[in-house]
C-alpha positions in Angstrom: 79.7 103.6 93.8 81.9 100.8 91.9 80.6 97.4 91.2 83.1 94.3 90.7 83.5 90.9 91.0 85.1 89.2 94.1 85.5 86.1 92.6 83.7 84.4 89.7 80.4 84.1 92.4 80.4 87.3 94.6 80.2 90.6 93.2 80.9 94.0 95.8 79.9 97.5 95.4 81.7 99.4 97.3 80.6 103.2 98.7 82.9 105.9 99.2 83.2 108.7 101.7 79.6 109.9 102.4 77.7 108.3 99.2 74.1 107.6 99.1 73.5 103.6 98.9 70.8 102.9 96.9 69.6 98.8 96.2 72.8 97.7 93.7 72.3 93.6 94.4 75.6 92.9 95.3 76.1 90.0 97.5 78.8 92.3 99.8 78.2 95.9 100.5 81.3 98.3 101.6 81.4 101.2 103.1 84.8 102.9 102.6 86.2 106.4 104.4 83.1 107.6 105.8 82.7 110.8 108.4 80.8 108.8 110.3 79.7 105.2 111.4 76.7 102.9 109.1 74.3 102.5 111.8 72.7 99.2 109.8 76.4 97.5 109.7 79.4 96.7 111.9 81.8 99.4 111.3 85.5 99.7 112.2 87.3 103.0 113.1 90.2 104.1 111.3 92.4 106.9 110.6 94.2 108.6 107.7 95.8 112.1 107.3 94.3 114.9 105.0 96.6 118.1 103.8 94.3 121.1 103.5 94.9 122.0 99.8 93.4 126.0 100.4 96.8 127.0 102.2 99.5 128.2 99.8 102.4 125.8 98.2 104.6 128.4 100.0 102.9 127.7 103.5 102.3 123.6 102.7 105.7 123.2 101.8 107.1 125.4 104.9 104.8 122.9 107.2 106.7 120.3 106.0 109.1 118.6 108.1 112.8 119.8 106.9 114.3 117.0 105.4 110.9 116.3 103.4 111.6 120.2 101.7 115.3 119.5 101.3 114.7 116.2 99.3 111.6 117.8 97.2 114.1 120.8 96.7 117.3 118.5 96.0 115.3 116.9 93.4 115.0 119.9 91.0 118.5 118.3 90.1 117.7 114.9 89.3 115.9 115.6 85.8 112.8 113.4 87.2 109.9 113.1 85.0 106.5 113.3 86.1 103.3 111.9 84.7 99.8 111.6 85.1 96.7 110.2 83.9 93.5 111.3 85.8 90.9 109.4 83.3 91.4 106.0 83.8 93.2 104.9 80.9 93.1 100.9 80.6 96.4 101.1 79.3 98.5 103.6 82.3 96.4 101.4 84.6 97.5 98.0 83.6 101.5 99.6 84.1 100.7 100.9 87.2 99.0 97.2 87.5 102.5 95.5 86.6 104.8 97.6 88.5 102.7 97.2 91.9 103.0 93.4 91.5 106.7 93.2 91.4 106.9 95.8 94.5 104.1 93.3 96.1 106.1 90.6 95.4 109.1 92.5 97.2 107.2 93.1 100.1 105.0 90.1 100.4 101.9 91.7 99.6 99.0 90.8 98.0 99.0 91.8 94.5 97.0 94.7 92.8 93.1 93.8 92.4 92.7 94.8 88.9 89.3 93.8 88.7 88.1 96.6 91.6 90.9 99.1 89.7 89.7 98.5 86.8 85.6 99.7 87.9 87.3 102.7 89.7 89.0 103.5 86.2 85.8 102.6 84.3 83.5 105.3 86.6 86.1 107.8 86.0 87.8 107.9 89.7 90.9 106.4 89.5 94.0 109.0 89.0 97.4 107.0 88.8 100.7 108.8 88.2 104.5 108.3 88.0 108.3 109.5 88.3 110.7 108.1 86.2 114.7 109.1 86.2 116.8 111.0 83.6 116.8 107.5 81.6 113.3 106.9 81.6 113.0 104.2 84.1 109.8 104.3 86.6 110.9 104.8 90.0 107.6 105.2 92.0 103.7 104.6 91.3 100.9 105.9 92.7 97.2 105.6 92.3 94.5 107.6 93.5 90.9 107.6 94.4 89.3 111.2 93.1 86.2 112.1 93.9 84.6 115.7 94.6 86.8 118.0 96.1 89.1 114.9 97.9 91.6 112.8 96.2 93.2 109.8 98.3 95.9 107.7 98.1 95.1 103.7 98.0 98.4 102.6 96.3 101.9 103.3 96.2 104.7 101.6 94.6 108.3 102.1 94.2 111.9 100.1 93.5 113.1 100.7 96.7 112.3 97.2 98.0 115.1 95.6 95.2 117.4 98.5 96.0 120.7 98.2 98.0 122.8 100.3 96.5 123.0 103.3 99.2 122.9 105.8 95.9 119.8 104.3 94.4 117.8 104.3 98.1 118.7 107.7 97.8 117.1 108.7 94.9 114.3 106.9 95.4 113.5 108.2 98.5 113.6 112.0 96.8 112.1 110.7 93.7 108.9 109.6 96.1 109.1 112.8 98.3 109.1 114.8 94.6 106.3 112.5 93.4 103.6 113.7 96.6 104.5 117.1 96.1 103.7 117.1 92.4 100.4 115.3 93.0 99.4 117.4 95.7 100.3 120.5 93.9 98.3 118.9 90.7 95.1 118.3 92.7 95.4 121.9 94.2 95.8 123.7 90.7 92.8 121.1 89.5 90.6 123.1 92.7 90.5 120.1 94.6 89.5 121.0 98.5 91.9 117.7 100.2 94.9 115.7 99.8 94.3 112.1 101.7 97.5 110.7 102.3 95.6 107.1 102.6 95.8 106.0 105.6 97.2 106.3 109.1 98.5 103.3 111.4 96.5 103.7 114.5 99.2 101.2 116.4 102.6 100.3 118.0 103.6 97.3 117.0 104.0 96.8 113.4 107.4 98.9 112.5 106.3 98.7 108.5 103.5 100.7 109.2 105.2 102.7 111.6 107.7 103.7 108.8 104.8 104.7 106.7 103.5 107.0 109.4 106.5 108.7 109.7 106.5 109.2 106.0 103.3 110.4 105.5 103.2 112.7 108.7 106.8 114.7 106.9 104.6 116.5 104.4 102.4 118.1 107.6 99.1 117.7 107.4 95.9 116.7 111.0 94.8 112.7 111.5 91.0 112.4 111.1 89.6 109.3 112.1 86.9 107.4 110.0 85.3 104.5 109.2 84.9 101.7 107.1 81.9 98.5 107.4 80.7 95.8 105.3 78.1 93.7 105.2 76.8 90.9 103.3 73.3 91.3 101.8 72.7 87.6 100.0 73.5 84.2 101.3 76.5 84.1 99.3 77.6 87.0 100.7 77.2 86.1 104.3 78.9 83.2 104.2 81.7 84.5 102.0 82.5 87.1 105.4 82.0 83.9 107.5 84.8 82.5 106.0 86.9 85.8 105.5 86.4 86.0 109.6 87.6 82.9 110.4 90.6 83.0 108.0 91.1 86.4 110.0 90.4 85.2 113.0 92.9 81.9 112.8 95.7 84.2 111.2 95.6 86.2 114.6 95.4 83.5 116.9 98.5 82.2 114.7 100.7 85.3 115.3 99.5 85.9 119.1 101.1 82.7 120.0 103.9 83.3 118.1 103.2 80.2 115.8 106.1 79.5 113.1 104.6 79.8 109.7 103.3 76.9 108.0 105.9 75.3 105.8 106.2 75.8 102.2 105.6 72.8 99.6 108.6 72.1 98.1 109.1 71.7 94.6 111.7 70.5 92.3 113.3 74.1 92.5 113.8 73.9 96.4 115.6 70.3 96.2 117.8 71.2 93.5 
């Protein structure tokens, strides 16, 4: 379990896999990646994809999809370096912490919640790693959830969103393929049982995700489904999900009518 603040009034403790959930007095209660539903909250099913780290590297690699091995052997020529801290160092974190912003940013994501990193990295479960080129410069970031015999993915992070030259793309691309195939052969020389890839889309629609899939599914691997529920246990709590619900709630109504966005407030820099 990992205990953070929300905001300045609302602290979560979120529960992972199949934890135990004792009393913690959090105002919001999560339930992340579990093999089965919370019968005292409402849970949502999800999926992600698990590599089973008993099988050889020979065999995992061969299950691979064929351009995934060519770009994981290819990049024994690029001189990538690869590194790793699996003790959640304030420091490595706060890089990885930077990094993801500007990707974020490139994307039009949310940025990284340091504060609920941070508590994975203080209880000793955050693992966050890193390929850099010949010169030194970081090319991709991931960071990891360890626990037991399991380690998952919950972030990656890479240049490729500011890249245009076709070169560039490239390497990234086999500098990201090179990146899960050292983790995953890291976790299986640390005897860990599972690689979780982090996720599966579940959809149609949204091509992004769709993308990711196709990533994710190249390095082989089944789809388990799972589930995920939170609840709010004070008043504060309770309303704060109220709110989060209708926020949610409005943003879909907004997109299945096809609404334009709202407009941006302009500032001296859009004028000039």
């Amino acid at each position: 379990m990992i205990l953070y603040l929300k905001s300045p009034f609302i602290t979560v403790a979120e529960f992972h896999f199949d934890e135990d959930a004792p009393a913690t007095g959090a105002d919001i209660v999560r339930y992340l990646w579990r093999a089965s539903p919370v019968s005292s909250s409402p849970t949502e099913a999800s999926f992600t994809l698990v590599l089973d780290l008993a099988k050889s590297p020979q065999t995992l690699l061969a299950n691979m999809h064929a351009e995934t091995r060519y770009r994981i052997r290819r990049a024994e020529k690029d001189r990538f370096q690869y590194d790793f801290w699996c003790a959640g160092e304030p420091e490595a974190s706060a890089q990885f912490c930077d990094f993801y912003d500007g990707f974020a940013a490139s994307k039009h994501l949310v940025p990284a919640n340091r504060k609920r990193l941070s508590a994975l990295g203080e209880r000793g479960v955050l693992d966050v790693s890193r390929v850099r080129d010949s010169t030194g410069i970081a090319l991709v970031w991931h960071a990891h959830y360890r626990a037991g015999d399991r380690a998952r993915g919950i972030h990656s992070a890479s240049l490729l969103g500011n890249a245009t030259d076709p070169a560039l793309r490239a390497l990234i691309g086999r500098a990201n393929c090179h990146h899960t195939w050292c983790d995953l052969l890291r976790f299986q020389q640390q005897g860990l049982a599972l690689y979780d890839l982090g996720g599966w889309y579940g959809g149609t629609e949204d091509q992004e995700k769709l993308r990711i899939n196709r990533f994710k599914e190249s390095f082989g691997g089944v789809v388990i489904k799972e589930f995920n529920s939170e609840t709010g246990v004070t008043t504060k709590g309770k309303l704060a999900l109220g709110a989060k619900a209708v926020v949610l709630s409005a943003s879909g109504w907004r997109r299945s009518w096809k609404l334009p966005p709202r407009p941006q407030k302009q500032t001296a820099a859009h004028l000039r």
